[in-house]
C-alpha positions, 0 to 999 in steps of 0.5 A, a space after each residue: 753802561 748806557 740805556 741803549 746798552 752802549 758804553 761810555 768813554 768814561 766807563 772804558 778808560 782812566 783820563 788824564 789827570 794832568 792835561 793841562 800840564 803836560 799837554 798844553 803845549 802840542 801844536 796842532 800837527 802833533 795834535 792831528 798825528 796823535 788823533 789819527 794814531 789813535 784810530 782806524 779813522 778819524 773824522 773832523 767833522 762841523 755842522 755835520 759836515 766831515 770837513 777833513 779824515 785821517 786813515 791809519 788802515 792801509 785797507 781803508 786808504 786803498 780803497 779811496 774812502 778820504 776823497 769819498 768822505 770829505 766835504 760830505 754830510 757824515 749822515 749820508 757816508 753810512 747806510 739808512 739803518 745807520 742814520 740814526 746812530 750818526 744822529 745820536 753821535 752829533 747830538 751827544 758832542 756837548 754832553 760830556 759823556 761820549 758813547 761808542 755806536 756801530 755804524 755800517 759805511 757803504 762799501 766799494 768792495 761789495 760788502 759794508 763797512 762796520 766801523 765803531 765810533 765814538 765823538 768828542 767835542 772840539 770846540 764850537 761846532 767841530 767834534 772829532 770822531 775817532 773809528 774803529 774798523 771792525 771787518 776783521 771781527 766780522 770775519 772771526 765772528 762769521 768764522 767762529 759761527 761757521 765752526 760752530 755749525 761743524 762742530 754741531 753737524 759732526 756731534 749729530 752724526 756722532 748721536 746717529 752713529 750711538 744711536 746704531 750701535 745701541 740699536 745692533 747692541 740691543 738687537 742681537 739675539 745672543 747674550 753680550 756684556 761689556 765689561 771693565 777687566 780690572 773690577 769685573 763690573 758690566 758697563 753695559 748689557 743687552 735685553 738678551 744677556 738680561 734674560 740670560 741671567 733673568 733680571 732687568 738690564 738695570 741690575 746686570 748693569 753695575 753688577 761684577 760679571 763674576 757674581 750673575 754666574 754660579 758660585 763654582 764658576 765665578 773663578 773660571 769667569 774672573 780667570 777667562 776675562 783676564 786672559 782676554 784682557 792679555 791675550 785678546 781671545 779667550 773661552 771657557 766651557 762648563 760654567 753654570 748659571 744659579 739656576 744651573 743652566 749650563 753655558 759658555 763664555 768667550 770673551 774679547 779685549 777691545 780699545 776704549 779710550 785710554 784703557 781696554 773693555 772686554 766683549 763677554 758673549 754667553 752660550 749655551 743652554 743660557 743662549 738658546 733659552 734667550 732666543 727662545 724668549 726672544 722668538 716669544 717676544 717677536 711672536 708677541 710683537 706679531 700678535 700686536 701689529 695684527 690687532 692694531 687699529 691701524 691698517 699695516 701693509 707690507 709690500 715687495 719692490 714691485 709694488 705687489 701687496 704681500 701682507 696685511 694686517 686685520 685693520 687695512 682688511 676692514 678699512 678697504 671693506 675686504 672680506 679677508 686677507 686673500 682678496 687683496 694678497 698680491 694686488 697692486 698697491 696703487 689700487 688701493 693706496 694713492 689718488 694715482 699709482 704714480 703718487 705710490 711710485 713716488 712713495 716708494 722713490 723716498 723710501 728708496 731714497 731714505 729710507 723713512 717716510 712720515 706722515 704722507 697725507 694721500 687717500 685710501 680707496 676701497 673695493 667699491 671706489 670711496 676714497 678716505 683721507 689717510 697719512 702714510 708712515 712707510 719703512 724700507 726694510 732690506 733683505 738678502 735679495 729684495 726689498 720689504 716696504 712697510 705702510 702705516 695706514 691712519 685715517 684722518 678724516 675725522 681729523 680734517 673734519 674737526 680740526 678749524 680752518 686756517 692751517 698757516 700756508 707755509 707749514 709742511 703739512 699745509 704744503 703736502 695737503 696741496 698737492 693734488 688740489 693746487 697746480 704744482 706752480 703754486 705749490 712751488 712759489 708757496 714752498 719757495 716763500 716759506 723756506 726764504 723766511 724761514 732761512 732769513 729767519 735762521 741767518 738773523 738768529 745766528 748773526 744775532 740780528 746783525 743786518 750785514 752779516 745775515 745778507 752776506 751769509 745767505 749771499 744777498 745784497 742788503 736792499 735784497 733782504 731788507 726787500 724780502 723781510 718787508 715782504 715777508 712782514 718781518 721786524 724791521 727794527 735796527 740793529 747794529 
């Protein structure tokens, strides 16, 4: 292996042993027919110039590269990051050790032509270099990086997807289990069925479905779960808990995988005592948001405030809650309402919107920067829209200026100071670099590759990466 990572002829293959003995008599055409056998491209090439060519690839002959080739200096047939290589692969002709290098030929095609080569000495100051056409592995290469990128966007949605089942697996306020039927042990639990049998999910988990119940009704929760696994349904009344609440159990048979699960929902005295923690719990949780220190606004599809919490009371120097009930949002929220309409147009859209920077004004008319995480909650016939209102004023005036000019949060800070033009051709240079970024890193630094995947001439993107102050090293 050479320093520059290249490998040599010697280390690749085994040579003759016996040339002299057994191939001293070839004459000359016998000689031209095995080269041009033994390569894509074969060049006879003295003084730098490319004297004669060989094409054993009926794609390269059609293409007309033997007429534009010959009697040219072989430096000028290949691209300006490429000189170099063909200066590396003169100078090695003598010695004794031939290197294979990448270099990219100007195509008619549009699109360059990657060739390996390797040079080898042939007498005076003729060498021969002997070519591989490497399009085809570009092709599978680009291929294989395009499949790559599918298998990374469906393995995505397949996290989004447990994710919300985890999520209606964790929220639903009655006790369900998962269970294996054979050995009876729960594979999974949700926060209700941990309350239910009062002990954390980390011990239901692992634990025999029949063991959480009374002694006297583990054969009736044994025997229910193994009509299910038959029958698909089944249920049984009068099982009790150890502390002897009374309950039911209804279970159902479900595929998974190769075998089968069973759903174990409990009812009952066990089940209204889960709601009930759990209605503690969201009375909790209400408490919390009340007494957070951040402002909390809930707002209909009107734009109408509907509620807030005691923090956004303080923030909007309001004398209670009533003041603002049923006030229009953009009063309050937005350098002008129609900054809210288009906060709510996004949560519309999708649902989730992070760290808006806008302002916040209160009764007297002072405004106060603030970031805005909002939330569209729907419901049976309308729309709840919720806001976290933060204050970053003191943020703003400690943090130190120099915010790089292509960041998202430079950007949003942008809109309201700068002309929409600017804002614009600001945003247009940083997603440019940041997807020819993104191409270089995928193709592994491969020039041609990265201009063909982003559809760019590659003068147009050594054009941009020069204006984008970007590293312009070669590469292969």
């Amino acid at each position: 292996m050479g320093m520059d990572g290249s490998v040599s002829l010697d280390e690749q293959v085994e040579a003759f042993r016996h040339p002299g003995q057994f191939l001293a008599d070839l004459d000359p055409e016998t000689t031209g027919r095995i080269i041009a056998a033994a390569a894509d491209v074969a060049l006879v090439v003295e003084e730098g110039v490319i004297r004669d060519i060989a094409l054993s690839n009926e794609e390269l002959c059609r293409e007309g590269y033997s007429e534009a080739w010959r009697d040219r200096p072989w430096i000028e047939t290949v691209t300006v990051e490429s000189r170099q290589k063909i200066e590396d692969l003169l100078g090695e002709r003598s010695a004794g050790q031939p290197r294979w290098r990448q270099v990219n030929h100007p195509s008619p095609a549009g699109l360059d032509l990657p060739v390996r080569y390797t040079a080898l000495r042939a007498g005076g100051d003729r060498i021969v270099a002997l070519g591989r056409e490497l399009r085809e592995t570009s092709r599978l290469q680009q291929r294989l990086v395009e499949v790559q990128q599918s298998l990374e966007r469906d393995y995505a949605r397949m996290r989004e997807a447990e994710a919300r089942y985890q999520l209606l697996f964790d929220a639903v306020p009655q006790p369900l289990l998962i269970v294996e039927p054979q050995s009876l042990r729960v594979a999974e639990a949700n926060p209700a069925a941990a309350r239910c049998f009062g002990r954390p999910v980390g011990e239901v988990v692992g634990a025999r479905l029949d063991e959480l119940f009374g002694e006297d009704s583990r054969a009736a929760v044994a025997g229910v779960v193994a009509e299910s696994a038959l029958r698909g349904e089944a249920l049984v009344d009068g099982l009790f808990l150890p502390d002897g609440s009374d309950c039911s159990l209804s279970a159902s048979a479900v595929r998974h995988e190769s075998g089968a699960r069973v759903i174990a929902r409990v009812g009952g005295e066990a089940s209204e005592a889960a709601k009930r923690s759990t209605g503690a719990s969201r009375r909790d949780l209400l408490q919390v948001l009340e007494d957070l220190p951040d402002g909390l606004v809930v707002a209909g599809s009107d734009h109408r405030i509907r509620a807030v919490n005691r923090a956004f009371v303080e923030m909007a120097h309001l004398a209670s809650e009533t003041q603002i009930s049923g006030a229009h949002l953009g009063d309050h929220l937005g350098r002008s309402r129609s900054e809210v309409g288009v906060l709510f147009s996004a949560l519309r859209n999708h649902g989730v919107v992070r760290n808006f920077a806008t302002v916040l004004r209160d009764r007297f008319g002072n405004e106060e920067e603030v970031e805005i995480s909002a939330v569209a909650t729907p419901r049976d016939e309308a729309s709840a829209f919720g806001f976290s209102v933060r204050s970053v004023a003191r943020k703003l005036r400690t943090q130190q200026a120099g915010t790089p000019p292509g960041t998202a949060d430079r950007l949003t800070e942008l809109v309201g100071r700068v002309p929409l033009k600017e804002i614009v051709r600001e945003s247009t240079d940083f997603i440019e670099k940041l997807c020819i970024e993104a191409a270089l890193e995928i193709t592994h630094d491969n020039r041609v590759s990265a201009a063909e995947m982003l559809g760019l001439s590659r003068q147009s993107l050594y054009a941009k990466m020069k204006r984008f102050e970007m590293n312009e090293a070669g590469s292969s």
